[in-house]
N, C-alpha and C positions, 0 to 999 in steps of 0.2 A: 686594500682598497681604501686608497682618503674618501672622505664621509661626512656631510654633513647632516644630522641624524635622517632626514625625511630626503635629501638630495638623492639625485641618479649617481652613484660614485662610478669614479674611473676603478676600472676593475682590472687584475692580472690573474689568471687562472693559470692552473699546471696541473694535468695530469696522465691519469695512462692512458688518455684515448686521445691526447695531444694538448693542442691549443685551446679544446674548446671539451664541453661535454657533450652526452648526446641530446638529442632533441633541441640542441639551440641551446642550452642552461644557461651560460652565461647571457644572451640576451636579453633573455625572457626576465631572467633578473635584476638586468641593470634596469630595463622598460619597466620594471612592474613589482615584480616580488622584493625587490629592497625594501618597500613603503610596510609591507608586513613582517620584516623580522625583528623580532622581540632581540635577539643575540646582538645586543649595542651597550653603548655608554658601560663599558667593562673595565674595572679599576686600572690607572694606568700600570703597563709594565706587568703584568700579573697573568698567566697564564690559567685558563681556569676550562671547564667540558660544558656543556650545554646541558648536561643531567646533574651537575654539581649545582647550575644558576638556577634551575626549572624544575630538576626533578623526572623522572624517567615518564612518568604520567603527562606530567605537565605539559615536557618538550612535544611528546608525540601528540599530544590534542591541541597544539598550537598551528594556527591558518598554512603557516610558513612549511612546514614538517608536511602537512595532508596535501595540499595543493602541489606545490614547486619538489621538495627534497623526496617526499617520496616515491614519487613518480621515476625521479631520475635515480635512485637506489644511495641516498643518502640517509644514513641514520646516527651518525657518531660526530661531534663535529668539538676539535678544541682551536681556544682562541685567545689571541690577547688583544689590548686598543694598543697602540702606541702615538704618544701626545709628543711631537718636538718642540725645541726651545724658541722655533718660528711659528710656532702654531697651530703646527701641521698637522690634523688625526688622519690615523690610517688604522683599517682593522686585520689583524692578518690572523687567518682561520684557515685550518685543516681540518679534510673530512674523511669517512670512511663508511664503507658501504655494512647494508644490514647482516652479511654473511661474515664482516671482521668482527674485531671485540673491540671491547672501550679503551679508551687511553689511557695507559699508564703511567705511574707518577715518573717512571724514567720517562715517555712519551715527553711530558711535560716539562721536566727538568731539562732531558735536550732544548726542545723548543724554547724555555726561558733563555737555555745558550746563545741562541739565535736573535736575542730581542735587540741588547745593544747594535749590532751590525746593520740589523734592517734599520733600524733608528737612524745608524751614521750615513746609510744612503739615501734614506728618507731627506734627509737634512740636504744632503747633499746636494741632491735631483733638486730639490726647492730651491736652492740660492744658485745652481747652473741656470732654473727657469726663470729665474729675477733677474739674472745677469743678462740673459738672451734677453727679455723683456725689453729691459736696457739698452742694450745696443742698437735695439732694432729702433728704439725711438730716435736716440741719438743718428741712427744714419738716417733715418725718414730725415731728419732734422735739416742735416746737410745737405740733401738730396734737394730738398727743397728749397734753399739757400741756394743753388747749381752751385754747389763746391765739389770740384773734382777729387777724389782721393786714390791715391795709389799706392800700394805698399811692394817693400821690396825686400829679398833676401839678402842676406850677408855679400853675397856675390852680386849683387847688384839687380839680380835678375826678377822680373815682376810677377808676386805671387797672388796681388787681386785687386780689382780696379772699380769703383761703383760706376754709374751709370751713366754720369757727366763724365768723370773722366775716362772710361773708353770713347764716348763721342769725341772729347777733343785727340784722343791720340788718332783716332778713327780720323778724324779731317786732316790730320796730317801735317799741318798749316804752324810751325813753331815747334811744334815738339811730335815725335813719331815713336815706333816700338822698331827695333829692331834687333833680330837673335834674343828676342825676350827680356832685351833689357828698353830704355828710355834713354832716348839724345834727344838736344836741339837741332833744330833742320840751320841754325847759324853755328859754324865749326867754332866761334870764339866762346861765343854762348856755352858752348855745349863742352867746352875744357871748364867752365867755370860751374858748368852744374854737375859735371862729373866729380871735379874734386868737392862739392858740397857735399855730394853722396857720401865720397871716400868718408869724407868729416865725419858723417853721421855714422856710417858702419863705425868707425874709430871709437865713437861715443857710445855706441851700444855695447862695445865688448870693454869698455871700460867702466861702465854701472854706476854712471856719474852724473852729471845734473844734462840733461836732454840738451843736445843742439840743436839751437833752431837759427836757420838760414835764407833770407829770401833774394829772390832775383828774375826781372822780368824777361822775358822770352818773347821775341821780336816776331810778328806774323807779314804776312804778305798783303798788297792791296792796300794799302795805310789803313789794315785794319789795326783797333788800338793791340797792345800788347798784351801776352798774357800774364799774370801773377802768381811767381810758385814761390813755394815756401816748403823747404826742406825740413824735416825733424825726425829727430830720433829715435826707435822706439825702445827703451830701455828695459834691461834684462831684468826679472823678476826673480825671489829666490827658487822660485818653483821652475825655472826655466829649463827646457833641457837641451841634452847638445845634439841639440836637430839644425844643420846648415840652412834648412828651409822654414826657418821662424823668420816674422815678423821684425826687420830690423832697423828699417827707413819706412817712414812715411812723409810721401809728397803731396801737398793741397795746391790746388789750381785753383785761379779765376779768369773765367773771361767776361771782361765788363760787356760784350755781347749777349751775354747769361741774363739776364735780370728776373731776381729771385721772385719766385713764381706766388705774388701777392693775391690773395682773394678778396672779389670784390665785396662779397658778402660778406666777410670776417671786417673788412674795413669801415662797412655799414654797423656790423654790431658794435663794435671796438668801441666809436668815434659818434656812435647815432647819426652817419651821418644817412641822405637822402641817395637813391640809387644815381640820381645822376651827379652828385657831388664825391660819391665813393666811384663811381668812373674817374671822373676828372684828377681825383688824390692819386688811382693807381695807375692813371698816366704819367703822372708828374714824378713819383714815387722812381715810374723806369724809366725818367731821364728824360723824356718831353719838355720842350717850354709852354708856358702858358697859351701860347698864341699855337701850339701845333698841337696840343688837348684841346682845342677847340677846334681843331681842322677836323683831327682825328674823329671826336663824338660826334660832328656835323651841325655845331651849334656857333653860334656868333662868340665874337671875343667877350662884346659886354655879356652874357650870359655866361660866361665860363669865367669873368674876373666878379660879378655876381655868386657865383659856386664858391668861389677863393675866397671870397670874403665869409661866407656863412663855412664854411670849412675852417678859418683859421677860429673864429667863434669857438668852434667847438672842440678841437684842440688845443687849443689856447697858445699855438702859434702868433708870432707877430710878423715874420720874415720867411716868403717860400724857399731859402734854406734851410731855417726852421725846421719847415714844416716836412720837409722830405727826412729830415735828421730826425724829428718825433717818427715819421712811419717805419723808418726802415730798423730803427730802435726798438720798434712795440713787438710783438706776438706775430703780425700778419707775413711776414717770409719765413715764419716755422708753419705755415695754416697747411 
């Protein structure tokens, strides 16, 4: 269980009554009885009993021992800390009830067997859960940006899509899903983003500097076009030969999208006043001056009034400038 001395730790229990002990034990002791057990801060790597640390006297007239363990028929308990090289402590302890006997130094000796292993998983689980950490910002990231992503198998065929991009394949409108794979809804289009793909499968099985390809994709309605961008996802040496790995990925835009600015982030950012952080994140998605003033319901001199105390304080001179500082800053990751 990682532990910070006085913290609730995340606990894994195992034993013959299953998942759990009786009367709730593990609960009861992540809520509460953790804060009393003396069996902590244990030299690292070091396998050692609780009547080696305490003393047979000791152990049993300890809060931990009368209240919680004896109750639940615990009397024997050995343990070691394990510290990793990311900083990880975890305590791993076995116990045994008042009717077994004490541990023995083979008891011990195995269980020191065990310490490297649990170490390398330990380590393990930690940089799997930094990684995932990771990711998950990085697609908040995009997600928020409305950048479509789609990744796709060696065969072409689509293994996952975030949340913009199934709405656009979802509208249908330039690009569609069909038999699990992506085409263009224009058939010239759609010879030229197939052999892009081709490209890219080609690059991933050759383990070489990533190809990246883009080309717009024509909608209907004189809506503007969309923006895709082909790339590779290159093989790693740990790869295995799964058909159904990650082999292309596609990023989308549709300048329809505009990335999902908060007005409130643009008021701290920038200092600026709530009706001048309106007016930025109108302009920000493509407004003219004169239609951020339709839009907030104010006059134009009030809203070139706003523009003025806004460039102030970004130190804009020019509202393309100024659109280039915002959409530059922090506020389409908000």
């Amino acid at each position: 269980m990682a532990a910070d001395d006085r913290r609730a730790p995340l606990s894994i229990h195992a034993s013959e009554f299953g998942s759990a002990m009786p009367l709730g034990g593990p609960e009861s002791y992540n809520n509460y009885y953790y804060s009393l057990d003396p069996f902590i801060g244990l030299p690292s790597d070091r396998v050692v009993t609780v009547d080696e640390v305490f003393g047979s006297t000791g152990w049993q007239s300890s809060e931990l021992y009368k209240q919680f363990l004896k109750p639940h028929d615990v009397r024997y308990i050995l343990g070691a800390d394990l510290r990793t090289s990311s900083m990880v402590e975890c305590r791993f302890r076995v116990c045994r009830n008042h009717a077994s006997t004490q541990f023995s130094e083979h008891d011990k000796a195995f269980c020191g067997l065990l310490l490297s292993h649990l170490k390398r998983a330990i380590e393990l689980h930690s940089r799997l859960d930094s990684v995932e950490v990771e990711r998950s910002i990085y697609a908040n990231a995009v997600n928020r940006m409305e950048i479509g992503t789609i990744t796709l198998d060696e065969s072409g065929v689509i293994i996952d899509a975030n949340a913009v991009g199934n709405e656009i394949l979802g509208d249908g409108d330039g690009l569609r899903m069909a038999r699990g794979m992506i085409e263009a809804t224009d058939g010239q289009e759609n010879r030229k983003l197939q052999r892009l793909i081709r490209m890219a499968v080609m690059g991933h099985h050759a383990a070489a500097a990533a190809i990246v390809e883009a080309m717009p994709i024509t909608r209907s309605h004189d809506r503007p076009r969309l923006g895709l961008l082909v790339r590779t996802v290159l093989l790693s040496d740990w790869s295995e030969d799964n058909k159904r790995r990650p082999a292309v990925t596609l990023f989308l835009r549709d300048p329809d999208r505009k990335p999902q600015g908060a007005q409130e982030m643009l008021r701290k950012l920038f200092d600026l006043t709530p009706a001048e952080s309106a007016i930025a994140l109108l302009l920000m998605n493509g407004l003219t001056l004169e239609e951020a003033a339709e839009e907030s319901a104010i006059s134009k001199n009030t809203a070139r009034s706003h523009l003025r105390s806004i460039f102030a304080k970004t130190g804009a001179t020019r509202q393309a400038t100024l659109i280039r500082i915002l959409l530059g800053s922090i506020v389409p990751l908000g």
